[in-house]
Structure formats: structure tokens, C-alpha cells
matplotlib code that plots the C-alpha trace (Angstrom):
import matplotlib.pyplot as plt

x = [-20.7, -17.6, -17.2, -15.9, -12.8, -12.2, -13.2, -10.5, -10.6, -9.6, -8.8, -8.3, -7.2, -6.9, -5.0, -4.7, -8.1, -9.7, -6.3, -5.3, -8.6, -8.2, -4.7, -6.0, -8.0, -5.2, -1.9, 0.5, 4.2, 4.9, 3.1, -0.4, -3.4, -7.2, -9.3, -12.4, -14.5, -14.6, -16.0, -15.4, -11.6, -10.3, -8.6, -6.4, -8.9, -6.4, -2.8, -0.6, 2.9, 4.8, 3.1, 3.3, 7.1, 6.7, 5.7, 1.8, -0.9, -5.0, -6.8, -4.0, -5.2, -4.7, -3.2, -1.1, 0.1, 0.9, 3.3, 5.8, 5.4, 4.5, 4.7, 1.1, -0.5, -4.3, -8.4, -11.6, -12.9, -15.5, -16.5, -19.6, -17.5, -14.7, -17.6, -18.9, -15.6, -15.2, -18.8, -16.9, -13.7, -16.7, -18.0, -14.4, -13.6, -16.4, -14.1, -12.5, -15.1, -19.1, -18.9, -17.5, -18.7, -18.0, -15.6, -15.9, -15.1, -11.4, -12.0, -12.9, -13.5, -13.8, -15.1, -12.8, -13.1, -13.5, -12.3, -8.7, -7.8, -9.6, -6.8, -4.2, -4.2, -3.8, -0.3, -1.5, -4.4, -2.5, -0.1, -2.9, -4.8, -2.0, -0.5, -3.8, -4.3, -0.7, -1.2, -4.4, -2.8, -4.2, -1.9, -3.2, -2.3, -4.0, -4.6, -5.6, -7.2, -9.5, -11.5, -13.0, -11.3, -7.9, -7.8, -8.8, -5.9, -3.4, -4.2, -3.8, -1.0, 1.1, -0.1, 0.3, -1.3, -1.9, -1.5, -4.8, -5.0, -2.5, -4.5, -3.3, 0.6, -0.1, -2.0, 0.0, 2.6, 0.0, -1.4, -4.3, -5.9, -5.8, -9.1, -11.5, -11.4, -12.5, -9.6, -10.7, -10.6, -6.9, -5.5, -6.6, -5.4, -2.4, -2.5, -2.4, -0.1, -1.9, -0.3, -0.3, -3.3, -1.2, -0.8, -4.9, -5.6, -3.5, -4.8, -8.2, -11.0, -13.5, -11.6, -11.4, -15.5, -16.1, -14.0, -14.7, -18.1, -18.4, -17.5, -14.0, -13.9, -16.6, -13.6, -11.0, -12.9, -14.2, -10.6, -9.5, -12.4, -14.6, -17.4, -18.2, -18.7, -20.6, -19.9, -22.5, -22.2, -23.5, -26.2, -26.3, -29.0, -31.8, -30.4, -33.9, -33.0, -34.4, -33.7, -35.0, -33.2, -35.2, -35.2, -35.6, -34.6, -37.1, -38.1, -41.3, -42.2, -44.9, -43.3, -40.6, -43.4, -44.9, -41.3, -40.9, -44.2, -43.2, -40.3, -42.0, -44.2, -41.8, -39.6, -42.4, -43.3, -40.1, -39.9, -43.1, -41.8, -39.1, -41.6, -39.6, -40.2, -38.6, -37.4, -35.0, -35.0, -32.6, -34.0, -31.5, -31.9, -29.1, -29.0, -27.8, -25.0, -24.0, -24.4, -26.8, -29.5, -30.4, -33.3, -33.5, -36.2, -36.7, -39.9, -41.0, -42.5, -40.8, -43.6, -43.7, -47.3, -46.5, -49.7, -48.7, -44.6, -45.3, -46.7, -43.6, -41.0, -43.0, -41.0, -37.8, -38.4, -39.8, -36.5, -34.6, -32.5, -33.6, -31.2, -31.3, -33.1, -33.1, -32.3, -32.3, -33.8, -32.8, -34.8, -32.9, -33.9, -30.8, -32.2, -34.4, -36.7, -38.6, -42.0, -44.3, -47.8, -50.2, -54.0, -56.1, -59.8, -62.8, -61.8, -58.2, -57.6, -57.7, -57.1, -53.0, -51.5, -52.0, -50.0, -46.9, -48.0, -48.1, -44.8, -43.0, -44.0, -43.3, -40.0, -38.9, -39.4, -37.5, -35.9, -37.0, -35.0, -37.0, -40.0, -40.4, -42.7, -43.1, -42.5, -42.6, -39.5, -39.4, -38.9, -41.5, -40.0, -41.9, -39.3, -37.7, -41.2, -40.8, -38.9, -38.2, -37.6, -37.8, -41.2, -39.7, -37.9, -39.5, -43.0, -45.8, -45.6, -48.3, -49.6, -47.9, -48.9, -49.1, -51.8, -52.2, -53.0, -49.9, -50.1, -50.1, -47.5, -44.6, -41.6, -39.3, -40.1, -40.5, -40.6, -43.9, -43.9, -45.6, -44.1, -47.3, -47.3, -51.0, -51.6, -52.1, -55.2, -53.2, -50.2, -48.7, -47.3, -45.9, -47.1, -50.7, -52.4, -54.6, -56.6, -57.5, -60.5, -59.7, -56.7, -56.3, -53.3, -50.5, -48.9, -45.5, -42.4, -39.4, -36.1, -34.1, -31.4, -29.2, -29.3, -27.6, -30.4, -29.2, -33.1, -34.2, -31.4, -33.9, -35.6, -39.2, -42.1, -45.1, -47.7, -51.2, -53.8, -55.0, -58.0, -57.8, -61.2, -59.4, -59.9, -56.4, -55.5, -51.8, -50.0, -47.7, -45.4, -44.2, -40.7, -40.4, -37.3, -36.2, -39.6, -41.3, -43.5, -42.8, -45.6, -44.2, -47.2, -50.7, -53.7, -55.9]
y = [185.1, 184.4, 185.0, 182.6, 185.0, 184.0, 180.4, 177.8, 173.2, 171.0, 167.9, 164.3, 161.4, 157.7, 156.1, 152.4, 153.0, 149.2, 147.7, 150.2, 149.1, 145.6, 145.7, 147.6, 144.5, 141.8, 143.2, 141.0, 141.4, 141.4, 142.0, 142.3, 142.8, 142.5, 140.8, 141.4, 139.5, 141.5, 139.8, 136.0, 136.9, 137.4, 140.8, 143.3, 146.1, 147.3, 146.8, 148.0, 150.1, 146.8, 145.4, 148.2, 148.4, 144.7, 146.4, 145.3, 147.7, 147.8, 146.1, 143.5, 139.7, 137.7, 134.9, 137.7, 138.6, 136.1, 135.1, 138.4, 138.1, 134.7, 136.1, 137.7, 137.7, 138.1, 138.6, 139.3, 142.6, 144.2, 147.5, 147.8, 147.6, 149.9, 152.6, 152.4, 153.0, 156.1, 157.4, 156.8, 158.8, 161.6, 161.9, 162.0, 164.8, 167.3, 167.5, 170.3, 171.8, 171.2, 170.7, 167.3, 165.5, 162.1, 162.4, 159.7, 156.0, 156.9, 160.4, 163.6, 167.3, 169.8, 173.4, 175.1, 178.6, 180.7, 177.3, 176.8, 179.5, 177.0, 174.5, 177.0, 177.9, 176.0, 174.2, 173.0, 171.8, 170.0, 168.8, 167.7, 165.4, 163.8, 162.7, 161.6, 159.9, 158.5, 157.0, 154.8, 153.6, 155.5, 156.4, 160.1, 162.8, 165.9, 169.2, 172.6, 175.3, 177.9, 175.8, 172.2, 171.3, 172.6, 171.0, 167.5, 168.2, 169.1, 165.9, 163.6, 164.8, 167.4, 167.2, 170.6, 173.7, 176.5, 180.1, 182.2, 183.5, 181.4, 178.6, 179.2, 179.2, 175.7, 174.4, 175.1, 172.5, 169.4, 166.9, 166.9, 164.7, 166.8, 168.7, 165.4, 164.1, 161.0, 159.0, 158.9, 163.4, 163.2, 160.4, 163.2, 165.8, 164.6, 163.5, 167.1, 168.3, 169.5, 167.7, 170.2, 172.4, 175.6, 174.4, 173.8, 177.2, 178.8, 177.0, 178.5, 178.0, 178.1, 174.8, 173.0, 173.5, 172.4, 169.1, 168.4, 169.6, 172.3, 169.7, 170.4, 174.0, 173.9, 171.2, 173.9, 177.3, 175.3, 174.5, 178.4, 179.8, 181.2, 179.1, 178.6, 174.8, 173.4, 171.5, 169.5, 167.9, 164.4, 164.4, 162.1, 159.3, 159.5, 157.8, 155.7, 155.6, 157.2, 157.0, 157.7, 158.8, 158.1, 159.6, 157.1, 152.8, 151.1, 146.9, 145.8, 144.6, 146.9, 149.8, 148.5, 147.7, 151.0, 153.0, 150.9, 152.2, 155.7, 155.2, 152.9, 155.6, 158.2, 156.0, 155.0, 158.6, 159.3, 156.2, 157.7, 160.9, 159.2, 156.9, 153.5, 150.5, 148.6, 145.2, 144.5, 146.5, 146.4, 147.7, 148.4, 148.7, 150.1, 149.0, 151.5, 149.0, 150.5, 146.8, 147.1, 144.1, 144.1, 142.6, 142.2, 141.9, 140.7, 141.0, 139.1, 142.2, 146.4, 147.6, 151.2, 150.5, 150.5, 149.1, 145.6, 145.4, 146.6, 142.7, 141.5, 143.0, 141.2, 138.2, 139.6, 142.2, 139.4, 137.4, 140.3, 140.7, 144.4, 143.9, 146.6, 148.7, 150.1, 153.9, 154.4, 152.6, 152.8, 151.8, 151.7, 150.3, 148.7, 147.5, 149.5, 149.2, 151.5, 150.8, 153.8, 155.4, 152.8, 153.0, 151.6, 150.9, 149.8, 146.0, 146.3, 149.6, 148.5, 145.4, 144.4, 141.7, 138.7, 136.4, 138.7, 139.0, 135.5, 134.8, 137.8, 135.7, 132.5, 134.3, 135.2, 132.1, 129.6, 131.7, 133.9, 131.6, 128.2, 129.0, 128.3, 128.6, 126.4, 128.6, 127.3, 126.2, 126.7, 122.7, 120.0, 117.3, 116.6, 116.9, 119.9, 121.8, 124.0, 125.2, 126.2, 129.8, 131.8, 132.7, 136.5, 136.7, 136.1, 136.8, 134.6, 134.1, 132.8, 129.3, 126.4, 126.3, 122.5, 121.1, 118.0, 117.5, 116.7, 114.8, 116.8, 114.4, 114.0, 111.0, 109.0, 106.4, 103.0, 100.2, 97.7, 94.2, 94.9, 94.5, 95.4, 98.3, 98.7, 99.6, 96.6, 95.4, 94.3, 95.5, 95.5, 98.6, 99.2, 95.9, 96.6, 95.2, 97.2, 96.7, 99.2, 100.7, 103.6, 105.2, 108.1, 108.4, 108.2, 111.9, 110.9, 113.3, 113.4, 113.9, 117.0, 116.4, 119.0, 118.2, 115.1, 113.7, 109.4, 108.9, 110.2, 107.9, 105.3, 108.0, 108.9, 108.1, 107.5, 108.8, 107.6, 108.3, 105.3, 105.4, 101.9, 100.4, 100.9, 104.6, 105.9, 107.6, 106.6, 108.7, 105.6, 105.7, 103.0, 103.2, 102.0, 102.0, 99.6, 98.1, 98.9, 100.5, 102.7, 104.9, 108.7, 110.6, 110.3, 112.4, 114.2]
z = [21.1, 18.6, 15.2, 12.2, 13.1, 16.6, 16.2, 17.3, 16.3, 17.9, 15.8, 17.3, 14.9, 16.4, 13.7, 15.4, 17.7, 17.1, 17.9, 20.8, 22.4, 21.9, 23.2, 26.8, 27.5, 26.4, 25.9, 23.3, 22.9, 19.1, 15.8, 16.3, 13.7, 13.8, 11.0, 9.1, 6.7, 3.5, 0.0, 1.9, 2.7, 6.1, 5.6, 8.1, 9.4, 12.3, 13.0, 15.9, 15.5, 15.3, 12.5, 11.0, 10.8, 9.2, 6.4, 6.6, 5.5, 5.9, 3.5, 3.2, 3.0, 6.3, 4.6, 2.5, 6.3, 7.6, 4.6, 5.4, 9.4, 10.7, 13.9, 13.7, 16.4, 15.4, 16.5, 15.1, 15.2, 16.7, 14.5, 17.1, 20.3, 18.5, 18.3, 21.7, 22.7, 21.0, 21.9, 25.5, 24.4, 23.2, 26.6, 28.3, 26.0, 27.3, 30.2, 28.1, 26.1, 25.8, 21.9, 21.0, 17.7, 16.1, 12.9, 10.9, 12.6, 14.1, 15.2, 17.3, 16.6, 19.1, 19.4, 22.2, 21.2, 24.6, 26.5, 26.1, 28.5, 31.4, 30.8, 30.7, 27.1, 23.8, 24.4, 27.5, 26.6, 23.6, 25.8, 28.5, 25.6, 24.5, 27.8, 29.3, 26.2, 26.1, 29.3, 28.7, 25.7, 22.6, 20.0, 19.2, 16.5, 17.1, 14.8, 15.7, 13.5, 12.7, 10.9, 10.9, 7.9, 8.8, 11.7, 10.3, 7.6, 10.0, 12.2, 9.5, 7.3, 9.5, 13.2, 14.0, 15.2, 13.1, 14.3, 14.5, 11.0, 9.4, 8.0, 4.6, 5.8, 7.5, 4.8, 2.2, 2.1, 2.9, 0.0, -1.5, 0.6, 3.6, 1.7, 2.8, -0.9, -1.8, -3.6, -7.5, -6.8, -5.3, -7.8, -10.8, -8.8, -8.4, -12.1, -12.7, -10.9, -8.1, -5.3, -2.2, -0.9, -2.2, -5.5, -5.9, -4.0, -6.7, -9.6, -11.8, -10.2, -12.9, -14.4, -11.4, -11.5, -14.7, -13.7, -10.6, -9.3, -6.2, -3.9, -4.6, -4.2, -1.4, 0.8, -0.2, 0.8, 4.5, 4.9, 4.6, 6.2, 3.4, 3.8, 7.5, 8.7, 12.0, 14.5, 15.9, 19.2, 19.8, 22.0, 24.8, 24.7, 27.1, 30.8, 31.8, 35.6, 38.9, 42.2, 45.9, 49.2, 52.3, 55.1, 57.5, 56.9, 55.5, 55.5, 55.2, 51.7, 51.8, 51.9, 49.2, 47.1, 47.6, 47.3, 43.8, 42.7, 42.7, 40.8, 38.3, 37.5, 37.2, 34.6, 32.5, 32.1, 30.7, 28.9, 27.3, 26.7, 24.4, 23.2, 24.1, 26.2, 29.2, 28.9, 31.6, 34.8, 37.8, 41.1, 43.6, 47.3, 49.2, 52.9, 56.2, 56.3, 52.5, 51.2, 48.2, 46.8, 43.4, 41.6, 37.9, 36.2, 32.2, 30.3, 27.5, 25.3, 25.7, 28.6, 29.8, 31.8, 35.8, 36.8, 34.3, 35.4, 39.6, 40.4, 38.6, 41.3, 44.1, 44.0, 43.8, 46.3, 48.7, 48.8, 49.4, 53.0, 54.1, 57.2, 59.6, 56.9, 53.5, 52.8, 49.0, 45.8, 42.3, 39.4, 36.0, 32.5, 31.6, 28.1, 26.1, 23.1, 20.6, 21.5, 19.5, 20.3, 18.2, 17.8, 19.6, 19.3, 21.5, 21.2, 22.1, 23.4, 27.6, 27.6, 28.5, 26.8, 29.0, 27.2, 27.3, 31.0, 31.5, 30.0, 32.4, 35.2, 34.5, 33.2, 36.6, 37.9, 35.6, 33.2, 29.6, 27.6, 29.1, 27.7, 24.2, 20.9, 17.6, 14.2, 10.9, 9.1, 5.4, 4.7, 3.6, 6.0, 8.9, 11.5, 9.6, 9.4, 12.6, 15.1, 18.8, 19.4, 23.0, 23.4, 24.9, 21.6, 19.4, 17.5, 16.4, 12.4, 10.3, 10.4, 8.6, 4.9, 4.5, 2.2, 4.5, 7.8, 10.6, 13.5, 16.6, 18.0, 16.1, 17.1, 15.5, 13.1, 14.7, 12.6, 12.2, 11.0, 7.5, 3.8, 1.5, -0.2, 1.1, 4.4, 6.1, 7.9, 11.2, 12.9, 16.3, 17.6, 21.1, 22.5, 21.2, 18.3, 15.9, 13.0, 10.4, 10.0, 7.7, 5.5, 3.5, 1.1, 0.0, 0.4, -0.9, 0.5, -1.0, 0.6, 0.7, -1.2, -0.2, 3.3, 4.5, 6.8, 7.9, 8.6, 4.6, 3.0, 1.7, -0.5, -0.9, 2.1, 1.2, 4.3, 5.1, 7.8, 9.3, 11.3, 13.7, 15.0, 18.6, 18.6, 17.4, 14.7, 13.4, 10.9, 8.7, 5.8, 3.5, 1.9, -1.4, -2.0, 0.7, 1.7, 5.2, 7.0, 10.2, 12.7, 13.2, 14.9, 16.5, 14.9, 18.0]

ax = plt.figure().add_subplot(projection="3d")
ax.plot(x, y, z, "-o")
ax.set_aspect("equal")
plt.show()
């Protein structure tokens, strides 16, 4: 156990990470920049060292850019992909010590107190960092102190390392900003005269209070050590995978299916435990010949039930090549859901969700994204009043709230030789002749004018139901501004 005395930061600042990442995939010679949509205007979130020394900043417009360097080479970026990444770097950087936290969006701090000496002390730990870092691409500046805060301060504004003891000798010299400040506190500070750490630690204190709030002085004390901060490490997300070594091949489907079993139930316990659900699963089978098979399986709800996802592998697992036997499977969930603990009752409470069911297997067969559900739209025009969504991905919404009745079979207008605004008694459509028997009407629709739509260019329709004495029922509108009638859809 150390004290606050003994305690020893590790500070690690990525000032160009987003670009440095994007650069490792596709290297560019030249300025280079990546964008980001702020308030509708394409603005600079990331820059590398050589647009840099063109003078361009963060938060600069695009357009703004490209005016002082049209050489600017530029992409999109990807804020989610940028923090994946440095979840990555988190992991990589328990290598030298178990307590490694997130700081802030560009940025690592690290608790190495009692660890140092494992990689040959501080220097060469420093040096370590910064060369394996060097090497992958990462531009890195890197502080080291006895607190959180110094550390952080001397990564930013004087990368440096600060002798046990000495935080107040290091700190002394660095702005303002190096306390964690937001920027209206440091502007004022600064206003005042108070420009450098050792200025504000020798000012009042009881003013600075009164001004400013205890934030200020609570920055400045975790910075020298008189109020103790934590660092929390960021706990690794649950790994939903499990695996089996046999002891002798394997390669009838039987005992696949059987070997899949036992795994399936070990994953959905855990997958209980954390109170999520499965919705893609790769099962790998590794052959003698160390050739491996995989079989993926996506489900069109989260399930964590083995008895409801075992029948699903059988396919998969049939067309499989065991050649001269299988000696280890591995059964991963490669995407995950939330699925909580519900109630359940009498009427629902054993009964699986055949539907969902139904759509997993067909899913296998042709493909998740083939099979497709009708929502409502929010639009009064016919063709406009629903649409097609993946069944797997989507979730049954309430009914349509139309105060007429629609067609179950909807097409495109064809035209009928008719010119009365009344729904004639006669009419031939599709090489059959009909005579009416019934109609209900008119509903008229009107056009959405904000949507340029060639079929709703004549204006308002005027729908009726017409029952024929041949049996069918026709849905017909009549145009009135450019006369005419036309059939769209057939009533059950």
C-alpha cells in the first residue's frame, strides 16, 4: 500500500490522435486535415504537423482552409472510430501498469506507482512509451507527477517530469490553463494578472473564492497534492465467448450439434449474468489439419434462450467439411444487445416468440435483410402511406390512422375511358368490362406540395369505392383539374 506521498502519474496527451489514426490506414504526403459538421459548416476537427505549420488551427472553417493552403488534403471524421481507437491504446497501455483510465477524448493517465521499477525505472519507461508510440505513428507528449493534475499540466503545457516532491517547482512556471480550467476562468485569470500556476498559488485565497467558486482552488490544491484525486481504471466490457478442446476429432453432426449445446448454454448463462442478448453468433470449428470453418448465425430479436437458437446452427453446421475431424469449437457473440429481466405472466410467460423464431430461420436461409415489414409513413398519399423496413430490424408500430378504408392492393394508376365527373356505370379495365353496382365517395386527397411527386402534378384526386356487379371491388379516382378517371387498387 502507497501513500498520496509515494504516488507517481503518468500523463499521456495525443494532440493530433483522429488524424494520426486516419493517417496509419491511408498515409498522404502534404497538408492533411479532417472535417466535422458543426452548426451546418464543414469545420477542421484534426489536422496533422504539416497543416499545422500552414498556419491552420481547430475550429477553423473548411472553406476558410482551403483559402490559405489549397493543397488540403481532407476526410470526414469519425469521433466514434477515433474512440475505439483509444479504448485500444487503454488496453495496450496495461502492459506497463494495471491502472489505465480515459482522460478526456485525446488522452491517457496512468497510475505506476510501485511499477516503474519493472521497466527499468521512470526514464525508461518514458523513453519506452514514446518510442513504441513513435513507431506506430502517434504523435505523443507525455507528463509525469505526483499527482493527476500535475501530470495532465505538465503533458500539455511543459512535457516534462517532475521530481518526487517537486510539483510546486514544475508547476510554477506553467499558465493557467495547465489547472483543467474551463476557458471563461483562465481569460479572467489572465485578466488579472494571474497568468502562471505560481502567480495564482501565491495570490489570496479567500478572494479567489469569492470570484470564482471552489472549483478553482479545488483544480489548484489536486494539482499540488493537498486534496487527493483518483484514478479509476476502465473496466473491460464483458468478452461473450467460450470455447472447447477435445480430446479426441470429432465429425458426425451429432456430436457437433451436441458439443454446440454445451457451449450455448454456458454463453447464455453469462449473457444472463450481464443481462444482454445475442444477435449474431460465430461458431468456429477448428479441424486436426488447423484449417478452421466458421458458421455465423444472425437473429432477428437479442436471444439468450439455448433451447430457441440450438435448431438454428443445424444448417450451418450440416454444410460444414469436418475433414479428417474436428478438435476444438468456439462459440462467440460477436454482436450484443441489452436485453433486461421483464415480467412475465401466465399468458406469456412460456411461450417463445415464434414470429421472431420464424424470421431467424428463414434469415439463414435467404438473408435478415430479404425479409421485410410494412410501417406507416407519416403522409396522406396513398403510395407515400407506408413503408418497407427489415423485419429483423425493426419493430411493429401502431396501425395506420386513416379514416377511410385502403385497398389491400395498391399499383399504379391506369387510365379508363371515362370523362364524367360521376362514376360511370361502364368501363373497361384490363381487357374486361364492368358495370357498377355500388360507389361510395368522393374522399378527395390533395397533393403534397412540398414534395415534387410527376404522378400528383394534376392536383387534387377525388377517390371512390366502386362495388361492380362482377364481384370486384375497384378503388377509382377522378382528376378535376385535367379530367379522368384512373383504377389504383382492389378492395379484398
Amino acid at each position: 500500500m502507497f501513500d498520496g506521498a509515494n504516488r507517481r502519474t503518468v500523463s499521456l496527451w495525443f494532440p493530433r490522435l483522429a488524424s494520426d489514426r486516419a493517417l496509419r490506414l491511408r498515409p498522404v504526403e502534404g497538408p492533411f486535415a479532417l472535417t466535422l459538421k458543426q452548426d451546418n459548416t464543414d469545420r477542421i476537427h484534426c489536422l496533422n504537423i504539416a497543416a499545422e505549420r500552414q498556419r491552420l488551427h481547430r475550429g477553423m472553417a473548411f472553406s476558410e482552409a482551403r483559402a490559405f493552403c489549397p493543397d488540403l488534403q481532407s476526410r470526414p471524421a469519425d469521433p466514434p472510430s477515433d474512440r475505439r481507437f483509444l479504448m485500444g491504446l487503454r488496453r495496450w497501455a496495461t502492459r506497463y501498469c494495471p491502472w489505465v483510465g480515459i482522460e478526456g477524448e485525446d488522452g491517457l493517465v496512468m497510475d505506476v506507482t510501485g511499477s516503474a521499477h519493472l521497466a527499468g525505472g521512470e526514464p525508461a519507461m518514458l523513453d519506452d512509451l514514446r518510442q513504441r508510440l513513435s513507431r506506430v505513428g502517434l504523435a505523443v507528449q507525455i507528463g509525469l507527477g505526483d499527482t493527476r493534475g500535475a501530470a495532465w499540466a505538465l503533458a500539455r503545457y511543459g512535457e516534462g517530469v517532475a521530481a518526487p516532491g517537486a510539483a510546486r517547482a514544475a508547476l510554477d512556471p506553467l499558465p493557467v490553463a495547465g489547472l483543467r480550467l474551463d476557458g471563461e476562468t483562465v481569460t479572467a485569470l489572465q485578466r488579472l494578472g494571474l497568468r502562471t500556476i505560481g502567480q495564482l498559488a501565491e495570490a489570496a485565497r479567500a478572494p479567489l473564492a469569492r470570484r470564482f467558486g471552489p472549483g478553482l482552488l479545488m483544480r489548484l490544491d489536486q494539482a499540488l497534492g493537498v486534496q487527493p484525486e483518483q484514478i479509476s481504471p476502465q473496466s473491460e466490457p464483458p468478452h461473450y465467448g467460450v470455447r472447447m478442446s477435445l480430446p479426441e476429432p470429432i465429425g458426425l453432426e451429432a456430436d457437433v450439434m451436441a458439443g454446440t449445446e454445451r457451449l450455448l448454454t454456458r454463453l447464455c448463462d453469462k449473457l444472463i449474468r450481464h443481462e444482454a442478448g445475442a444477435r449474431v453468433l460465430c461458431l468456429t470449428l477448428r479441424r486436426v489439419d488447423s484449417h478452421a470453418r466458421h458458421v455465423e448465425l444472425r437473429l432477428a430479436r437479442p436471444l439468450r434462450d439455448p433451447a430457441r437458437i440450438l435448431p438454428l446452427f443445424q444448417r450451418g453446421i450440416d454444410e460444414v467439411d469436418a475433414g479428417y475431424g474436428i478438435d476444438q469449437l468456439r462459440l462467440e457473440a460477436t454482436q450484443v444487445e441489452p436485453l433486461p429481466a421483464q415480467q412475465i405472466s401466465h399468458v406469456t410467460g412460456d411461450k417463445p416468440d415464434r414470429l421472431d423464431d420464424l424470421i431467424s430461420r428463414i434469415g439463414t436461409r435467404i438473408g435478415l435483410e430479404n425479409i421485410l415489414r410494412f410501417l406507416p409513413a407519416d403522409s396522406h398519399i396513398p403510395e407515400r402511406s407506408f413503408i418497407m423496413a427489415p423485419a429483423a430490424y425493426s419493430k411493429p408500430t401502431g396501425g395506420w390512422n386513416i379514416p377511410r378504408p385502403r385497398p389491400l392492393v395498391m399499383f399504379r394508376p391506369e387510365a379508363i375511358a371515362a370523362l364524367s365527373a360521376r362514376p360511370p356505370q361502364s368501363f373497361r379495365w384490363r381487357r374486361m368490362a364492368f358495370t357498377t353496382m355500388r360507389a361510395t365517395g368522393p374522399e378527395r386527397i390533395l397533393p403534397e406540395w412540398w414534395i415534387e411527386d410527376e404522378s400528383w402534378r394534376h392536383g387534387a384526386r377525388d377517390y371512390w369505392r366502386i362495388e361492380t356487379h362482377q364481384g370486384h371491388r375497384l378503388w377509382l379516382f377522378y382528376t378535376p383539374q385535367n379530367p379522368g378517371w384512373f383504377i389504383q387498387g382492389v378492395f379484398p
